[in-house]
C-alpha positions in Angstrom: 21.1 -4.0 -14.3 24.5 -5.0 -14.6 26.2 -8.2 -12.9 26.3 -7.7 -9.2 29.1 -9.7 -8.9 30.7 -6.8 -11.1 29.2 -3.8 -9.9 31.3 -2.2 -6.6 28.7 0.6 -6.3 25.8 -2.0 -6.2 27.9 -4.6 -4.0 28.6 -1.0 -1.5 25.3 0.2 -1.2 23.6 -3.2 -0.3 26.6 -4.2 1.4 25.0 -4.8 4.7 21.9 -6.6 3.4 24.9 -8.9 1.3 26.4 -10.0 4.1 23.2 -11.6 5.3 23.8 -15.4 4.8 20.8 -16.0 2.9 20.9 -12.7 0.7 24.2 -12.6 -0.5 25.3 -11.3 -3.7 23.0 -13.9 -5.4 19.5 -12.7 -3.5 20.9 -9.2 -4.6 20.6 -10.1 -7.8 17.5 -11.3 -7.7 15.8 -8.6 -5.8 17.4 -6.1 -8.5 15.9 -8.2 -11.1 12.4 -8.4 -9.3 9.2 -6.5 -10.0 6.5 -6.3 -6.7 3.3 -4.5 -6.9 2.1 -2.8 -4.1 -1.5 -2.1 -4.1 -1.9 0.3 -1.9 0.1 3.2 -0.4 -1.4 4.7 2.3 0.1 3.7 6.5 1.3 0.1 5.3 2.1 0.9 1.4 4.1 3.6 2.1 6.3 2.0 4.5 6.9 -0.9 2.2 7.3 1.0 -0.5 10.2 2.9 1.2 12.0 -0.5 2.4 11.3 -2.5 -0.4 13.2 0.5 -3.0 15.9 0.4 0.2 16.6 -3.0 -0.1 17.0 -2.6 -3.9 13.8 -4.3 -5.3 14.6 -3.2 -8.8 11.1 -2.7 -10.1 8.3 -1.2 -8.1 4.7 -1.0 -9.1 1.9 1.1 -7.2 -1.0 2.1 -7.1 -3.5 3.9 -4.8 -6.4 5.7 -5.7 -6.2 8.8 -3.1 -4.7 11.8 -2.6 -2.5 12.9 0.8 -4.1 14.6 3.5 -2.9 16.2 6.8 -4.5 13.8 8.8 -2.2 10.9 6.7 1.0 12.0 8.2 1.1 10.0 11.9 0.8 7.1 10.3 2.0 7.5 6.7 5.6 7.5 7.2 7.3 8.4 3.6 5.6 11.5 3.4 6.1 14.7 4.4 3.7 18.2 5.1 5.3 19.7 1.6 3.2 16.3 0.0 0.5 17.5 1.2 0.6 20.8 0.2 1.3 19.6 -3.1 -2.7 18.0 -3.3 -0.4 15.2 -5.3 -2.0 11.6 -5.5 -0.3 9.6 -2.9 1.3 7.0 -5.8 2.8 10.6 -7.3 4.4 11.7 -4.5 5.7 8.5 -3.8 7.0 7.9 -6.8 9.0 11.2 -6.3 10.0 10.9 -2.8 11.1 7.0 -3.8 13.3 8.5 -6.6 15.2 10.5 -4.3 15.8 7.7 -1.9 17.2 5.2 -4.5 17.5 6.3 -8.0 18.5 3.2 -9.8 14.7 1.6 -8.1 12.4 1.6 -11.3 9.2 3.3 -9.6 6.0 3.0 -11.7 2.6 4.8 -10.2 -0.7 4.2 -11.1 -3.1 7.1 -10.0 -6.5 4.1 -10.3 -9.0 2.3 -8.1 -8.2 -1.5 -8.1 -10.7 -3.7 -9.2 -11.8 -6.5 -11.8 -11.2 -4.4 -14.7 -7.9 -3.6 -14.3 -6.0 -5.6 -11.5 -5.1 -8.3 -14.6 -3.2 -5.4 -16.3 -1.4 -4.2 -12.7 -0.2 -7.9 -11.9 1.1 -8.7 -15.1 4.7 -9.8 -15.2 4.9 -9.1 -11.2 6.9 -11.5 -8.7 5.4 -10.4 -5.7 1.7 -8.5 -4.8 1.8 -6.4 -1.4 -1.3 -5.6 0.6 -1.2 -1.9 1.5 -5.1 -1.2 1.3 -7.7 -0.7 3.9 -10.3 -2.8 3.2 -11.6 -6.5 2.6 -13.3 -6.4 -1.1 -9.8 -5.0 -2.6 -7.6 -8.1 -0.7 -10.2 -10.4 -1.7 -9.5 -9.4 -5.3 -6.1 -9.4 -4.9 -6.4 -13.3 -3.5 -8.2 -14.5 -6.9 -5.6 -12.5 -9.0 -2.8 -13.7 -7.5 -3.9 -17.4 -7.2 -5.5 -17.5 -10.6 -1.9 -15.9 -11.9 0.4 -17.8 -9.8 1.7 -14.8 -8.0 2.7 -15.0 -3.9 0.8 -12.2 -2.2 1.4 -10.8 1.4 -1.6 -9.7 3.0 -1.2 -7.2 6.0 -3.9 -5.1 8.1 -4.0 -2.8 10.9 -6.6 -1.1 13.2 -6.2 0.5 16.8 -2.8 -0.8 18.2 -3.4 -4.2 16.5 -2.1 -5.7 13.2 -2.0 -8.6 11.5 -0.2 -10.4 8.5 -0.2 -13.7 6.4 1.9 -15.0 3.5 -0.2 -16.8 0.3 2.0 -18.6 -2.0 -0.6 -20.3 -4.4 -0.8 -24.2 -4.6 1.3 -24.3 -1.4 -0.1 -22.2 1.2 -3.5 -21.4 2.5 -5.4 -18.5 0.9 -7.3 -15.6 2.3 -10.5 -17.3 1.2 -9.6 -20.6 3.2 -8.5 -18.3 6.1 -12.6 -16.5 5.9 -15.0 -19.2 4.1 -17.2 -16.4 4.9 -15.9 -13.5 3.1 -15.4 -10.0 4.2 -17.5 -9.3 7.0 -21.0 -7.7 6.3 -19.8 -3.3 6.2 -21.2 -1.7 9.3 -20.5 -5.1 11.2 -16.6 -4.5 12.3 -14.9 -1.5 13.7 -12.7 0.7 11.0 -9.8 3.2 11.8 -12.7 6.3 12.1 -14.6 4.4 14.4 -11.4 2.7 16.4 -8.7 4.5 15.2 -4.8 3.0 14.5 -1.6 3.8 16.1 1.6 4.8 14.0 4.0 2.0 15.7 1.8 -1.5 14.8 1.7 0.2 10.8 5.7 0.2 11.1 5.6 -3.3 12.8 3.0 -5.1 10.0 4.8 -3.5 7.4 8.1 -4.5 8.5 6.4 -8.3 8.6 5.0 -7.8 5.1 8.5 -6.3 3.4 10.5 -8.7 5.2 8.1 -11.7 3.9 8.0 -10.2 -0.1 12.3 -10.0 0.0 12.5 -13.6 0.7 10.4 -14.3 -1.9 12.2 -12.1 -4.7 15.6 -12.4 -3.3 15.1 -16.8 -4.1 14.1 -17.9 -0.2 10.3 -18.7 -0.7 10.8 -21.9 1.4 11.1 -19.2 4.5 8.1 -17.8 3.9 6.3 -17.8 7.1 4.0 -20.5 6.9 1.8 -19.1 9.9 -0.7 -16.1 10.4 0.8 -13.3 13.0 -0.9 -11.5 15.0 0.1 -8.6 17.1 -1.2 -6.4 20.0 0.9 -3.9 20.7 -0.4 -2.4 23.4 -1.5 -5.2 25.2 1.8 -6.8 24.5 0.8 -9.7 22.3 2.5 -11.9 19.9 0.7 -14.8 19.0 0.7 -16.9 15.9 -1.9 -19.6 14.0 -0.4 -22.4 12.3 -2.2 -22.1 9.1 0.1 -24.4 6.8 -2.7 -27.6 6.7 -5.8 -25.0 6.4 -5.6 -25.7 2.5 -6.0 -29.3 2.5 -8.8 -29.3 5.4 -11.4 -27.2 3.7 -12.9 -26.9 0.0 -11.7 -23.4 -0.7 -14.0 -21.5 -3.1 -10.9 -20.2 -4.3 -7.8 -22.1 -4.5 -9.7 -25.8 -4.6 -12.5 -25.1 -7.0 -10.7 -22.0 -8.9 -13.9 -19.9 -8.7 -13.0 -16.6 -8.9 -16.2 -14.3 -7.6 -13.9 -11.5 -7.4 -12.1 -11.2 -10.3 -15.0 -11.5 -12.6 -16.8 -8.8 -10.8 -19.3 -11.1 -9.6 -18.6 -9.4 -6.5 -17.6 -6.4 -5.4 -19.0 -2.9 -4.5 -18.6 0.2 -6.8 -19.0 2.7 -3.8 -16.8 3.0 -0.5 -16.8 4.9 2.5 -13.2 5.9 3.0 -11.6 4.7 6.2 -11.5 7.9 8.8 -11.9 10.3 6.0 -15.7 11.3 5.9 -15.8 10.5 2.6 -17.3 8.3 -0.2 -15.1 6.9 -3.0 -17.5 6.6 -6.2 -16.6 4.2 -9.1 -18.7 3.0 -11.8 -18.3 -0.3 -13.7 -18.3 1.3 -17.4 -16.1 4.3 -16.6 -15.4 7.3 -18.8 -12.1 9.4 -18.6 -12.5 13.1 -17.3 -11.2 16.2 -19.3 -10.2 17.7 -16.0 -9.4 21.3 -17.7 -13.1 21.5 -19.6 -14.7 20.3 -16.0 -12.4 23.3 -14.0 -13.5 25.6 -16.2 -17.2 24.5 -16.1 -17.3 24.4 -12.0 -14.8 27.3 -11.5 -18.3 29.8 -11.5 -19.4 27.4 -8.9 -17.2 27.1 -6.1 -13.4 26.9 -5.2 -11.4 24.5 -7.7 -7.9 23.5 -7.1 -6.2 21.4 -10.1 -3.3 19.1 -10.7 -2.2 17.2 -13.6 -4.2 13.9 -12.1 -6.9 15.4 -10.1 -9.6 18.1 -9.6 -10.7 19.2 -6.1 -14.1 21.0 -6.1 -15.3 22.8 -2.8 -18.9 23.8 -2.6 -20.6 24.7 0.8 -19.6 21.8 3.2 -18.4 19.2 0.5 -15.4 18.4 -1.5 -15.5 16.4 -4.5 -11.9 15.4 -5.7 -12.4 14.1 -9.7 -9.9 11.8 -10.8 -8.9 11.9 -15.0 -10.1 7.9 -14.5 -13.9 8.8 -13.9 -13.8 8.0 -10.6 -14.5 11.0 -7.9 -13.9 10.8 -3.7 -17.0 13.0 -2.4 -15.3 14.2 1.0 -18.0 15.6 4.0 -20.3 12.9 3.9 -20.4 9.2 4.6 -24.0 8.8 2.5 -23.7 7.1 -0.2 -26.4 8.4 -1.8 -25.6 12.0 -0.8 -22.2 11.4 -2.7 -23.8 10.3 -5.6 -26.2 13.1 -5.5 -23.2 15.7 -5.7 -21.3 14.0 -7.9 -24.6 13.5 -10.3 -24.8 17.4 -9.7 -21.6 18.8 -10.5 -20.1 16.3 -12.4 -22.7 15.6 -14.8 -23.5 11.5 -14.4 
């Protein structure tokens, strides 16, 4: 991108966002010059997604391994009923909605599951990671990549009318391991959105916490990183905040003291999910094959109802769905059995 200093279209569309003291035409640079991967973009992803390619982040990486669905849309905020139509991965029809809100934004989308194999790939050559996932395992990889790379990471999470966000900047700042010695809670142990359910307004708070956090780091103001974890109740009108900025030097972090990264080596780390408030079971396997999606419609087509996209099958037979991604992976929809997805998937899909 050309000089900001010499570019009146840039210097007029970010003109508000320059005349912020500590953005100027400098931190415009810098953001335009930035790449921040956002893992993640379902509720919290989308939203950042949108406001960081507003505020001119010029290279945007993300990745999400789902596909839109009515039920998304109170909570989802870049997308629209037409995405959903579509059957388009959510990454896809970001990417496309993203391109119509700023153009000269770089917007790359990876339709793929996150995990050990491949988050190396995804944060290489990234300033910033973004949490915009749903669950514990996937942040808890995203906390060894990021501190084994170097690489600030803003977790966020939501559930009900609550949210919550916190700010890692390796070798400075408290981790999320430091934060939960323990790890991720046992599953069946905490509430989830299908159990509890989440509101649309705490998604647009967090995320606004999370975006506003990853622009000071690219725009050059990583010494205002907030150096506390927030926490927010928005229906019981909450705001409360943990001082977490001597948590690193008061406990032998697994992670960020001893540099043992469980995660990342796929030590740890389930290769099944139960989709948050989707009925559903996201299956993933550790040696994966790609899927000719066009030889498998025309195998299951006898079958059952198939509905196809260039990055996904969707199979419907009797009271299940199973949506095959060209990756190897599959979400089994109409069950929250693991062993009942597997079952289907080892029926129709062959493994």
């Amino acid at each position: 991108m050309a000089d900001s200093q010499n570019n009146p279209e840039l210097l007029s569309r970010y003109s508000r966002q320059i005349r912020f003291p500590k953005i100027g035409v400098e931190g415009q640079q810098r953001l335009a010059e930035s790449t921040a991967l956002l893992v993640g973009c379902g509720a919290l992803g989308s939203m950042i997604a949108s406001t960081l390619c507003r505020a001119g982040v010029g290279n945007l990486r993300i990745v999400d391994r789902d596909f839109l669905e009515l039920s998304n849309l109170q909570r989802q905020f870049l997308f629209s009923e037409k995405d959903v139509e579509s059957g388009l991965p959510k990454s896809i029809a970001a990417q496309r909605r993203l391109a119509e809100i700023n153009s000269s934004v770089n917007v790359e989308a990876f339709v793929e599951d996150v995990d050990s194999q491949n988050i190396r790939r995804l944060v290489e050559g990234v300033d910033v990671i973004v949490d915009g996932t749903d669950n514990f395992e996937t942040r808890f990889l995203i906390n060894d990549a990021a501190i084994s790379q170097g690489v600030p990471w803003v977790y966020g999470g939501c559930l009900g009318a609550d949210g919550q966000s916190m700010t890692i900047v390796p070798g400075e700042s408290a981790c999320l391991n430091c934060l939960m010695l323990d790890g991720p809670p046992p599953p069946g142990t905490s509430d989830t959105c299908d159990s509890f359910g989440v509101l649309g307004p705490i998604i647009g708070t967090i995320a606004s916490i999370q975006s506003m956090e990853a622009i000071k780091i690219l725009s050059g103001n990583v010494e205002s990183v907030s150096k506390k974890l927030t926490i927010i109740g928005l229906w019981s009108n909450e705001f409360r905040t943990m001082d977490v900025s001597t948590l690193r030097e008061k406990v032998d972090c697994p992670t960020c003291k001893q540099r043992n990264f469980e995660w990342l080596s796929g030590e740890r780390g389930s290769q099944s999910a139960i989709m948050c408030g989707r009925n559903a079971v996201q299956l993933s396997f550790a040696k994966r094959e790609s899927i000719d999606l066009d030889s498998l419609a025309a195998r299951l087509r006898p079958l059952g109802t198939v509905e196809q996209n260039p990055f996904l099958l969707r199979f419907h037979i009797d009271d299940f769905s199973i949506t095959a991604f060209a990756d190897g992976r599959a979400i089994v929809s109409g069950t929250e059995e693991v062993a009942v997805a597997k079952k289907l998937y080892a029926q129709y899909l062959g493994v």
